[in-house]
N, C-alpha and C positions, 0 to 999 in steps of 0.2 A: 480539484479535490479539496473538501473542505476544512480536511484533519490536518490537512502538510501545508503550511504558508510558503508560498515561492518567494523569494527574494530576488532583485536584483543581484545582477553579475557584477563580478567584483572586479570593479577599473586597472587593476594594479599589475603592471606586467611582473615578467622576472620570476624569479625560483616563489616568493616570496604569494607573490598574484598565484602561481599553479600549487602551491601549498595550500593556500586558505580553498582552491576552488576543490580541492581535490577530498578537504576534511568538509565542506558543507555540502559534497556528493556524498562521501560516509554518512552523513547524518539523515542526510536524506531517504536515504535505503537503508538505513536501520528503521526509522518511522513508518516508511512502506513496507517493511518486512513484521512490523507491530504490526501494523492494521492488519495486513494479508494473514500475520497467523491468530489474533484475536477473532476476526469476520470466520475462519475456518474452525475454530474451539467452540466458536457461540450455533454457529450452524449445526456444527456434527451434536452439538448436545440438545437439538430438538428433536423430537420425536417423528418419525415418517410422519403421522399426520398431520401433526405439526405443519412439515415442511410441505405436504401437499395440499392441507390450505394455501398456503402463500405460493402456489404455484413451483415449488422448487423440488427436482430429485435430487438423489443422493448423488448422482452422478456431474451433477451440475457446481457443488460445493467450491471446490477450487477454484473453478472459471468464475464464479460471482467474485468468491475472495480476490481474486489475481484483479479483475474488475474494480475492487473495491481501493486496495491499493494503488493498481497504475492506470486507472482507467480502462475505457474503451479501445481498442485500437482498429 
């Protein structure tokens, strides 16, 4: 995904190593929970036709966004 840059895991054992890894999973998932509700705000404010040129229903809205944020699964 090209909104959220991964980083390397962080070498450092100890309280210290599962602290920093556990606040750059926080950060993480707040930036995918941005996208996931910016991509569902921008979508729902298009117009059905809107959305059925671009091939999309209303019903579809969430799965793109959830898509958009954590990919494909």
């Amino acid at each position: 995904m090209a909104a959220i840059a991964h980083t390397n895991a962080i070498a450092e054992t100890g309280l210290r190593g599962r602290m920093l890894n556990a606040i750059q999973r926080l950060q993480e998932n707040r930036a995918r929970r941005a996208v996931y509700k910016q991509t569902v705000r921008e979508l729902n404010a298009l117009t059905t036709r809107d959305l059925n040129d671009l091939g999309i229903s209303r019903s579809m809205i969430t799965r793109l966004a959830h898509e958009a944020a954590w990919g494909v699964k």
